[in-house]
DSSP file (Angstrom, degrees, kcal/mol; ACC not computed):
  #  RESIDUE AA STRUCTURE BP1 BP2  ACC     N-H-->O    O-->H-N    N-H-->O    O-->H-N    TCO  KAPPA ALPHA  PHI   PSI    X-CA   Y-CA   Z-CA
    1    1 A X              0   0    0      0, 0.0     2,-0.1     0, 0.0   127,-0.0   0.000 360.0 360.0 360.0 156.3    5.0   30.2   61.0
    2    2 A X        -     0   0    0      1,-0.1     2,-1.6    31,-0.0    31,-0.0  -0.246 360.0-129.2 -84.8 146.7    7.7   29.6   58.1
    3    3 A X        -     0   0    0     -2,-0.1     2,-0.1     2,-0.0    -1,-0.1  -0.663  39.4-167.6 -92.3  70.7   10.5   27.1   58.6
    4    4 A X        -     0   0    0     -2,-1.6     2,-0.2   120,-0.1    28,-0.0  -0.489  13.4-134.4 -76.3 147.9   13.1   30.0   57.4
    5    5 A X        -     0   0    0     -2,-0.1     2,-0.6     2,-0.0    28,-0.4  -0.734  22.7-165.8 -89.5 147.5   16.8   28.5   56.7
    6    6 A X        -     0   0    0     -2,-0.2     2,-0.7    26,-0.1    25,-0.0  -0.974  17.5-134.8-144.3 123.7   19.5   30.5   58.2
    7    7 A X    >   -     0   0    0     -2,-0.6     3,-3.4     1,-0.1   113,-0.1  -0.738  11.4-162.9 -68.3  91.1   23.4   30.3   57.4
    8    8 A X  T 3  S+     0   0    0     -2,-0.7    -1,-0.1     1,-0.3   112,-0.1   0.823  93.3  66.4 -31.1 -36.4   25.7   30.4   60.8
    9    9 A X  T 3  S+     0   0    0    111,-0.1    12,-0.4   110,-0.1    -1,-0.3   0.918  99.5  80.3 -62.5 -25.0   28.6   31.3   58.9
   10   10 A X    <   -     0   0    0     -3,-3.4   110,-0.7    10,-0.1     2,-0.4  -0.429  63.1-146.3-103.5 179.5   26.5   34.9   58.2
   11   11 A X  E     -AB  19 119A   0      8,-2.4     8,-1.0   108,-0.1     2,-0.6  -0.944  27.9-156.8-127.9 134.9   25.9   38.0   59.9
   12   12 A X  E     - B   0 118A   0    106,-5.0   106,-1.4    -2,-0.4     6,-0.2  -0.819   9.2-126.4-136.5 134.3   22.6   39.6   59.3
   13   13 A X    >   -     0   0    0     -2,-0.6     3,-5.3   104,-0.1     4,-0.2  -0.473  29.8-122.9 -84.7 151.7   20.3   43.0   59.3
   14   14 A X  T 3  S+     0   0    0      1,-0.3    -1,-0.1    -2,-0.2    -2,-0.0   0.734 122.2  59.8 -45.6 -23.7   17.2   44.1   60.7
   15   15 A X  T 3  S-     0   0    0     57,-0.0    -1,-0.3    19,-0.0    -2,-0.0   0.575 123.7-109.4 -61.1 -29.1   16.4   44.8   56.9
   16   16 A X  S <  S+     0   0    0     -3,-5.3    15,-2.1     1,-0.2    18,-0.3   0.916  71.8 143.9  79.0  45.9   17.1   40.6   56.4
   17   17 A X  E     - C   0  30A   0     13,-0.2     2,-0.3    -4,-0.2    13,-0.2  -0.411  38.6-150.2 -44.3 161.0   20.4   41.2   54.4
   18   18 A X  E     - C   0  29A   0     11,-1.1    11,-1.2    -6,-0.2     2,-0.3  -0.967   8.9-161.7-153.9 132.6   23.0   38.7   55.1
   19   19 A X  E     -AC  11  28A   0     -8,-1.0    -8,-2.4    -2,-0.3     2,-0.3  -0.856   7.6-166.0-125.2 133.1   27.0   39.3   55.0
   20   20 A X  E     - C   0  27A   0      7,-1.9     7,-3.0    -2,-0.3     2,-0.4  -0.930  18.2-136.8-127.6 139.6   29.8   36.1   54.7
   21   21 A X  E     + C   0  26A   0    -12,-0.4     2,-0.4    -2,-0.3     5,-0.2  -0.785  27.9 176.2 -60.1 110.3   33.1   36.5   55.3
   22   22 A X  E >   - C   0  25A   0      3,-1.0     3,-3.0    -2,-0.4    -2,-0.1  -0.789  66.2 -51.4-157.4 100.5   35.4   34.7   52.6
   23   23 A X  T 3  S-     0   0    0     -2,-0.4     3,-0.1     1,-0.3    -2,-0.0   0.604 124.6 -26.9  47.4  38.2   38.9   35.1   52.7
   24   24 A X  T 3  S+     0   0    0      1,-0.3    84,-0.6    83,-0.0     2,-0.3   0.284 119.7  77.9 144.0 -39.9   38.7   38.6   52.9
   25   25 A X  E <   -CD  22 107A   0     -3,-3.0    -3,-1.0    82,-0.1     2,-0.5  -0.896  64.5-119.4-146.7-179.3   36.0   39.4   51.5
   26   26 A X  E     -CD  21 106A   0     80,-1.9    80,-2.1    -2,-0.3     2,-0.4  -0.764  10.6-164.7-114.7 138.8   32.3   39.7   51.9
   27   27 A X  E     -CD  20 105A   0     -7,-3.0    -7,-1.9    -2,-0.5     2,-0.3  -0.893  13.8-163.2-122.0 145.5   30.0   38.4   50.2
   28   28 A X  E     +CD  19 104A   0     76,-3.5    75,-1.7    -2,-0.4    76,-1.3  -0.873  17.7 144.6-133.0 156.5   25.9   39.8   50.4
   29   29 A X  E     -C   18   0A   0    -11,-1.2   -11,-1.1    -2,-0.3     2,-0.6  -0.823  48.3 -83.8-154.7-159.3   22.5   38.6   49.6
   30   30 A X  E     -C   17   0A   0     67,-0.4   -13,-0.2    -2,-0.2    71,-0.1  -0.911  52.1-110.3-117.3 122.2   18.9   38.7   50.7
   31   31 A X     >  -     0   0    0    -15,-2.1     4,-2.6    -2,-0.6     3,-0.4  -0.215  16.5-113.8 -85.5-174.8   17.8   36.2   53.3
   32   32 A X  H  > S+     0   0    0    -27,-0.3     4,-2.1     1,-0.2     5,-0.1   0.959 122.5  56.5 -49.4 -46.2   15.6   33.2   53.2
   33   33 A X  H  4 S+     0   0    0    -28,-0.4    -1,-0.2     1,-0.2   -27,-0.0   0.806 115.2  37.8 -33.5 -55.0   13.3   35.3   55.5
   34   34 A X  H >4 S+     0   0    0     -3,-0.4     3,-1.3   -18,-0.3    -1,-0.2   0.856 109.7  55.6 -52.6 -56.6   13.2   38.1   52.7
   35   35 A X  H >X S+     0   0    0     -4,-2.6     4,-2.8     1,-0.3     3,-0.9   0.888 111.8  51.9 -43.6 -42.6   13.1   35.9   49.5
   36   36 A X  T 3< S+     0   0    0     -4,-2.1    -1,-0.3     1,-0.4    -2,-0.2   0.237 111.3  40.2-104.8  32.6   10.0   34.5   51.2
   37   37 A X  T <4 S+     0   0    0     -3,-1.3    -1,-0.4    -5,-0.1    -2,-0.2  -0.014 115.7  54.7-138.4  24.5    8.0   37.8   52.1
   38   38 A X  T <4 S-     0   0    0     -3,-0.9    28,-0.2    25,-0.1    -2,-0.2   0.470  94.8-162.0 -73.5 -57.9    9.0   39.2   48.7
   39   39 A X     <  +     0   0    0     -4,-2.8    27,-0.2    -5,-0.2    26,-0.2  -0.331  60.6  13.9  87.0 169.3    7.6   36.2   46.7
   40   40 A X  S    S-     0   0    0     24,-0.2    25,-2.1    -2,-0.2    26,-0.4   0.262  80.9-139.9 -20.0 124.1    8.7   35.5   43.0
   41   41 A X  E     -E   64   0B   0     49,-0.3    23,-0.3    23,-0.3     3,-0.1  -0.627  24.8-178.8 -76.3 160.1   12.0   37.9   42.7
   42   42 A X  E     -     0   0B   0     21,-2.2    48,-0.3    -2,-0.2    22,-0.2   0.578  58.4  -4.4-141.7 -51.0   11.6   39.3   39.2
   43   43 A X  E     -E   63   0B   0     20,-1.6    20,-1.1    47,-0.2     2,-0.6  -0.699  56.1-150.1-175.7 117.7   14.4   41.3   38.9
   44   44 A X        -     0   0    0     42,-0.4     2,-1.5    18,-0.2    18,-0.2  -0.776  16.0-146.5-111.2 123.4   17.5   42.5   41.1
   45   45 A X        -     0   0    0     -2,-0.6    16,-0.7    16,-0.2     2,-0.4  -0.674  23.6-156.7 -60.9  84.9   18.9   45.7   40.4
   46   46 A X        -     0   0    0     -2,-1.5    14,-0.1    14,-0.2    16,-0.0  -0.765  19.1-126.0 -71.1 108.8   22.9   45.8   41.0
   47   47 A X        -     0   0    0     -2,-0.4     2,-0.1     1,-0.1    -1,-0.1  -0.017  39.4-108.4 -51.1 147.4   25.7   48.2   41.8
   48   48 A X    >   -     0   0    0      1,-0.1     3,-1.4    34,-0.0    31,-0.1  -0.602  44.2 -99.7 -77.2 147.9   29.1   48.1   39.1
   49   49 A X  T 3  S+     0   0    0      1,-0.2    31,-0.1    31,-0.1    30,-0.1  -0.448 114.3  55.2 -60.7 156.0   31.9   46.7   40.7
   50   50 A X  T 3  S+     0   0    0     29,-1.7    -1,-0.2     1,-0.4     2,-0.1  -0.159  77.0 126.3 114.5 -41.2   33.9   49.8   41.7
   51   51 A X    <   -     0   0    0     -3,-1.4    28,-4.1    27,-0.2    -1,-0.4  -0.240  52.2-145.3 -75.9 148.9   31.2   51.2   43.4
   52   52 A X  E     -G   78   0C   0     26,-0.2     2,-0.2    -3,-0.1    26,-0.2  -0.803  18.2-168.5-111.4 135.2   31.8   52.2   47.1
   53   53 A X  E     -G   77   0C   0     24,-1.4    24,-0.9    -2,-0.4     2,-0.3  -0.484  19.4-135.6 -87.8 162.6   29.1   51.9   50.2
   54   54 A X    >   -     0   0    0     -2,-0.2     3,-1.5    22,-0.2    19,-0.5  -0.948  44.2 -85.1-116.5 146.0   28.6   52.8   53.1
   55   55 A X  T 3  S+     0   0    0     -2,-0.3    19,-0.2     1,-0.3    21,-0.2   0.027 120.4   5.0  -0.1 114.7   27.2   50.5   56.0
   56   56 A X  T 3  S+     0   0    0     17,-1.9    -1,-0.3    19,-0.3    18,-0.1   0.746  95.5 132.6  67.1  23.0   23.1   50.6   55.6
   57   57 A X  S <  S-     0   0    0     -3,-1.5    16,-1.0     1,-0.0     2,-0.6  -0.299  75.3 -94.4 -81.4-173.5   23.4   52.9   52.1
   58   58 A X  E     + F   0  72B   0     14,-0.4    14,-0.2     1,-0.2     3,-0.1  -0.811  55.6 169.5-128.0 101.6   20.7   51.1   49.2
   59   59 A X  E     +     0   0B   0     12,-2.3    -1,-0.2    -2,-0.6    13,-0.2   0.716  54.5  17.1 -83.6 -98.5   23.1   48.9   47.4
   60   60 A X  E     -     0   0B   0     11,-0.2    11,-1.0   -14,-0.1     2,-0.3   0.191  61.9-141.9 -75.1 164.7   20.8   46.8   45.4
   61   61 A X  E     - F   0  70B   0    -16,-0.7     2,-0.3     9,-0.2   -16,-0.2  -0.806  17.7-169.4-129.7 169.2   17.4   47.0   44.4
   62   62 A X  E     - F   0  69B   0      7,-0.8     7,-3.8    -2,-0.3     2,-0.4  -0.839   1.7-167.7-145.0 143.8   15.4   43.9   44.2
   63   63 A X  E     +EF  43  68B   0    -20,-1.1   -21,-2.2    -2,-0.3   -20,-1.6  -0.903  11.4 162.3-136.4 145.6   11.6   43.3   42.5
   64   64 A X  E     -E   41   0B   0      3,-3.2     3,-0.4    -2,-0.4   -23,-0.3  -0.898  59.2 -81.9-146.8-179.5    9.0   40.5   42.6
   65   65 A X  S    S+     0   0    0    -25,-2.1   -24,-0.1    -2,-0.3   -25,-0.1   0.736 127.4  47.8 -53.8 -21.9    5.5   40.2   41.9
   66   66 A X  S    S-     0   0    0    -26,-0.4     2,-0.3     1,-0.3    -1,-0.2   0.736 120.6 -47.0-104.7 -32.3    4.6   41.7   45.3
   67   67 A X        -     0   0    0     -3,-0.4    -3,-3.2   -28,-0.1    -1,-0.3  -0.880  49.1-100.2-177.2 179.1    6.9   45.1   45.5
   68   68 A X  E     -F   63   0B   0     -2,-0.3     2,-0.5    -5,-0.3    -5,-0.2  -0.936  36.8-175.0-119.7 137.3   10.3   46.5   45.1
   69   69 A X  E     -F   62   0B   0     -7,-3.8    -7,-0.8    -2,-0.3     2,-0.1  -0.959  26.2-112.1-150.4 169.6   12.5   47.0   47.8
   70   70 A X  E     -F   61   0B   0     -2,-0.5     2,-0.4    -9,-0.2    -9,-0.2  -0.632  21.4-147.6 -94.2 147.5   15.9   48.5   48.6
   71   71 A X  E     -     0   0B   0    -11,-1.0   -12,-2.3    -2,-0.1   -11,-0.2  -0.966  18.2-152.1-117.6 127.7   18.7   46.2   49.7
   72   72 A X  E     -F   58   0B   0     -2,-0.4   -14,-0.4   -14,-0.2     2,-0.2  -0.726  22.1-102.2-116.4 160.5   20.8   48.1   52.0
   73   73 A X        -     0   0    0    -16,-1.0   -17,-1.9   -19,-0.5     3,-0.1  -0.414  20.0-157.3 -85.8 157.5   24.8   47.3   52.4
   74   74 A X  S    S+     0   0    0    -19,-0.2     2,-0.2    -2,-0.2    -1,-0.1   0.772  82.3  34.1 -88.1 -45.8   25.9   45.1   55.8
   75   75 A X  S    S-     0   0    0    -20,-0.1   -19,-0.3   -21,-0.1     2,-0.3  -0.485  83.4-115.1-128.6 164.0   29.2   46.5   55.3
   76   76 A X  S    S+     0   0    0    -22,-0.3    33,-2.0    -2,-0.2    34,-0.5  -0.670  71.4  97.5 -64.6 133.0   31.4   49.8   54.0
   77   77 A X  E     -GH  53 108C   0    -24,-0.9   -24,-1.4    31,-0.3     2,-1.0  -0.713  68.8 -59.4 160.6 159.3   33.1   48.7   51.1
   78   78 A X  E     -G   52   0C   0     29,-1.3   -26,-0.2    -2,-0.2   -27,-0.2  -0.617  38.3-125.2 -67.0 102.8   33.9   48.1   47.3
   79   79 A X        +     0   0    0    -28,-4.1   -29,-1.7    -2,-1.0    27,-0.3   0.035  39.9 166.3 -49.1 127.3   31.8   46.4   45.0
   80   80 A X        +     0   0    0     25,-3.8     2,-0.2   -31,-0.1    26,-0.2   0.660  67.6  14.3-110.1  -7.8   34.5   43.7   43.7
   81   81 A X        -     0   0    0     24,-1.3    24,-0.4   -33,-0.1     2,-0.3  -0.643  53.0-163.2-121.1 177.9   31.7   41.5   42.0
   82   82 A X        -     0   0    0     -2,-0.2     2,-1.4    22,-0.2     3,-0.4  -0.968  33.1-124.2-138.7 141.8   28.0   41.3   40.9
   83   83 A X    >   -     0   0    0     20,-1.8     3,-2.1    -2,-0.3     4,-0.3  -0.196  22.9-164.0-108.9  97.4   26.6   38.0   40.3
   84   84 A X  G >   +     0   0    0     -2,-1.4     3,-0.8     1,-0.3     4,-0.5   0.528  65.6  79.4 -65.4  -6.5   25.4   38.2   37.0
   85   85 A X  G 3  S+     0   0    0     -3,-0.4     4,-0.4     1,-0.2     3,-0.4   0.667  82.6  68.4 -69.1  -1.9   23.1   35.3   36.8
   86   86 A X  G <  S+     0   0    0     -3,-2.1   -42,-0.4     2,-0.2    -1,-0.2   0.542  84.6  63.0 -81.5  -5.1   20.9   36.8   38.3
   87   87 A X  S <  S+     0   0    0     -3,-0.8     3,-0.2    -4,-0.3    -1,-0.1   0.912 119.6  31.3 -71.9 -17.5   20.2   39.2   35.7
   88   88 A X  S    S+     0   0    0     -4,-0.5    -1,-0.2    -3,-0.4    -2,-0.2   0.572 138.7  27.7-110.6   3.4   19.2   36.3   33.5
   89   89 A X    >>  +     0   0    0     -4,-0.4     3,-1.5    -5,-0.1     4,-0.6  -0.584  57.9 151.1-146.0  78.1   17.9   34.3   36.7
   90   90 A X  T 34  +     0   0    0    -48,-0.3   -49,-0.3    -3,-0.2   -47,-0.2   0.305  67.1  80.5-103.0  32.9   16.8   36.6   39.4
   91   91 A X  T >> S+     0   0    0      2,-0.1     4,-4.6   -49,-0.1     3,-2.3   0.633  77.9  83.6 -86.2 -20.6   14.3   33.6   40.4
   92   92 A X  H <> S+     0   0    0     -3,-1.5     4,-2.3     1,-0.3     9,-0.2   0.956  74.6  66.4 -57.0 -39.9   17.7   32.3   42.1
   93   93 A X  H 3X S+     0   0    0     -4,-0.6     4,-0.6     7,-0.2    -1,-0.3   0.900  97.8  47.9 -36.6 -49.8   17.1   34.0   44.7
   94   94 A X  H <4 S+     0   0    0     -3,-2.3     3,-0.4     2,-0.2    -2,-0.2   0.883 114.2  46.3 -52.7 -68.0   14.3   32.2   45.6
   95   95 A X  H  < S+     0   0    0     -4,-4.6    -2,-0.2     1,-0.2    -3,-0.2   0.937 129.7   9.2 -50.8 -44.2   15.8   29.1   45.3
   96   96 A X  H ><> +     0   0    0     -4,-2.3     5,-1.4    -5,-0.3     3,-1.2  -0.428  59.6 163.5-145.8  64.4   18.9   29.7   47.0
   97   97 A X  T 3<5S+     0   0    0     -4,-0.6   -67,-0.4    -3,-0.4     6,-0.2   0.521  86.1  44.6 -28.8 -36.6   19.7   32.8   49.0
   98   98 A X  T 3 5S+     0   0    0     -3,-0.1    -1,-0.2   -69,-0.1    -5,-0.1   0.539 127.5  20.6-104.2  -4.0   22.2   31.9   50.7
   99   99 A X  T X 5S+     0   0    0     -3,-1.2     3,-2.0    -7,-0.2    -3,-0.1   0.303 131.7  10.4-126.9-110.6   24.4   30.0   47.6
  100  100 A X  T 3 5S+     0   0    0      1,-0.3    -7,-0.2    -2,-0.0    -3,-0.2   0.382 120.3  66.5 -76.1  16.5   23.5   30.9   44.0
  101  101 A X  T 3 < +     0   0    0     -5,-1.4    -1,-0.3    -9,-0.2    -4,-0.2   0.407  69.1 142.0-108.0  -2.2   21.3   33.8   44.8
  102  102 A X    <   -     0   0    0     -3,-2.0   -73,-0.3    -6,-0.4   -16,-0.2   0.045  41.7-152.7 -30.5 132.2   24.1   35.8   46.1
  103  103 A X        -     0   0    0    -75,-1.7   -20,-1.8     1,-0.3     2,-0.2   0.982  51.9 -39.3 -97.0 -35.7   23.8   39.3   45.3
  104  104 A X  E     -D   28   0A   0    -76,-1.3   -76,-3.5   -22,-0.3    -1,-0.3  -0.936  50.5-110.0-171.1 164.4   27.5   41.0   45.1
  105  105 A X  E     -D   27   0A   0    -24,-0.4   -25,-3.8    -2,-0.2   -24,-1.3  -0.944  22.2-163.2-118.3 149.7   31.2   41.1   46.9
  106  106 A X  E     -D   26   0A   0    -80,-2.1   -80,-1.9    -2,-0.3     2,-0.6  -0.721  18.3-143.9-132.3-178.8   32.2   43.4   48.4
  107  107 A X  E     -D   25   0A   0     -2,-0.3   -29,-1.3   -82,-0.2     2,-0.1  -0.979  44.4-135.9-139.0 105.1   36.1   44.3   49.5
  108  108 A X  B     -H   77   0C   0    -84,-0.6   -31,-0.3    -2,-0.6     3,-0.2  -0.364  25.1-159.9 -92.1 158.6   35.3   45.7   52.8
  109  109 A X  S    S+     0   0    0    -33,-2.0     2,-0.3     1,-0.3    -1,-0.1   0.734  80.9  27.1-105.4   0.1   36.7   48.6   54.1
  110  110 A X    >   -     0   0    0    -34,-0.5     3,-0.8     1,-0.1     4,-0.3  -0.862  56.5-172.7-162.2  93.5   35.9   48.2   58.3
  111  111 A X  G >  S+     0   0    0     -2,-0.3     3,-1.0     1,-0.2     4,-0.3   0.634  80.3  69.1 -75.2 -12.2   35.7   44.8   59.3
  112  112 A X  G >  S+     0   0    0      1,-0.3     3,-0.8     2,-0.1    -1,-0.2   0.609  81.6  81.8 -93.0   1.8   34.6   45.7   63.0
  113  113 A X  G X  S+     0   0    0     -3,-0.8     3,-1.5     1,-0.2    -1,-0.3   0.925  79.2  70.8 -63.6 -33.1   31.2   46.9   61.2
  114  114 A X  G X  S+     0   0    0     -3,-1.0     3,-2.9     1,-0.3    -1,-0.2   0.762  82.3  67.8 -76.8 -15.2   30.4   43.3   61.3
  115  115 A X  G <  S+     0   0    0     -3,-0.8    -1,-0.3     1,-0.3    -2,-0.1   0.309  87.8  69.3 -88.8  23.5   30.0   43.6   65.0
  116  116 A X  G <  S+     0   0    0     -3,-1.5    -1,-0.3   -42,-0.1    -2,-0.2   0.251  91.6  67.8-108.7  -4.0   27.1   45.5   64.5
  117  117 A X  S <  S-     0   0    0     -3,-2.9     2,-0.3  -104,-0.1  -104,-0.1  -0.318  83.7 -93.5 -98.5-169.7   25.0   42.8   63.1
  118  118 A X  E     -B   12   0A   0   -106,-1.4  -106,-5.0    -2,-0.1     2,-0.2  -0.808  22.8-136.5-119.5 170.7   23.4   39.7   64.3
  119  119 A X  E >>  -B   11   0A   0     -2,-0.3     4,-3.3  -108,-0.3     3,-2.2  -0.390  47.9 -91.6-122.2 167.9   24.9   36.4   64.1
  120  120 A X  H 3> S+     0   0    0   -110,-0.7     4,-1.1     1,-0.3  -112,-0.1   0.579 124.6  60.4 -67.3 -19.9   21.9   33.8   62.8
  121  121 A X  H 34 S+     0   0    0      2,-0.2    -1,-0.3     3,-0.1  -113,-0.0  -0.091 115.8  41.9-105.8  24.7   20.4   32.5   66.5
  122  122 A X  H <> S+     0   0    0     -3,-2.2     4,-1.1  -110,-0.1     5,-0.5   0.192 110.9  54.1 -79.8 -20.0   19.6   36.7   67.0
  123  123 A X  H  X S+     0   0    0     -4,-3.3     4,-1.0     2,-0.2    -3,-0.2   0.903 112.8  42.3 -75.9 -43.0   18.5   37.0   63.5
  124  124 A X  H  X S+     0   0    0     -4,-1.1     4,-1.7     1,-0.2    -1,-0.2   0.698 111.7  53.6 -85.7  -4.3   15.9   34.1   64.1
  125  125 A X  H  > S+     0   0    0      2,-0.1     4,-2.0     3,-0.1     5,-0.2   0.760 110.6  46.3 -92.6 -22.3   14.9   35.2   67.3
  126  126 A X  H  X S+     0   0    0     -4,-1.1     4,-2.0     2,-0.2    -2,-0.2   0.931 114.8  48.2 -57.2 -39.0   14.1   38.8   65.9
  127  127 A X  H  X S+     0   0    0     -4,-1.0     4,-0.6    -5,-0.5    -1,-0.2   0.991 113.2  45.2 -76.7 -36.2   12.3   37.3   63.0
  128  128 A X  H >< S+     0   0    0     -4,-1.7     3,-1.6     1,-0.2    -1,-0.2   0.938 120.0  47.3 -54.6 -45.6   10.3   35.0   65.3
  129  129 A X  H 3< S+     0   0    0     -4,-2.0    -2,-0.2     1,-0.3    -1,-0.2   0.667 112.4  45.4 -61.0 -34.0    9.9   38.1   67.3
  130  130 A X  H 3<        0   0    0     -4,-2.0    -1,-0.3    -5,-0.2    -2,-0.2   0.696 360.0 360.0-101.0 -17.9    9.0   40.1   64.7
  131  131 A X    <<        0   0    0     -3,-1.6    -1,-0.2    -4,-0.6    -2,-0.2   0.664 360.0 360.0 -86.0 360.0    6.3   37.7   62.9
């Protein structure tokens, strides 16, 4: 079984999204778990800032050598970022999921959504659970 890395500070979906909290606002990616059952990311598709979610809508898109798959939102909320290195480095992802592979911020609109995730010691027992 994989030695997946997991951030405590995030909050994470059955989909293997991951949500941080940062002064306000949230910031989302793909976790290690994900990165490493995609395999080489290729290319991540991104919402403009502006654009509004809902909880579980297809935010993102993300592509690798193996598939494409839909990135669904953690949160309700307003895109206020994208992180556009990935357009010219969507291998970051790979490297770093949880730091420079960050996919977008969002400005959230229902902070008590969060209590609808898992915290990182349910998220690795689901994923143990799950492999």
């Amino acid at each position: 079984m994989a030695d997946y890395k997991y951030d405590s500070n995030a909050k994470y979906l059955k989909s293997h999204e991951w949500v941080r909290i940062d002064n306000g606002v949230a910031i989302m990616g793909v976790s290690d778990v994900a990165q490493d059952q995609l395999s080489d990311v290729v290319y991540v598709d991104l919402p403009a800032e502006g654009d509004e979610f809902s909880q579980g809508g297809t935010i993102a898109v993300v592509e690798s050598v193996k598939a494409a798959e839909d990135v669904f939102a953690p949160l309700s909320g307003k895109v206020v970022a994208v992180n556009e290195a990935l357009e010219e480095s969507p291998e970051l992802v790979n490297q770093d999921p949880y730091g420079e592979g960050w996919f977008l911020k969002l400005e959230p609109s229902d902070l008590s959504e969060l209590d609808n995730l898992m915290d990182a010691e349910a998220y690795a027992h689901f994923v143990a659970e799950e492999a």
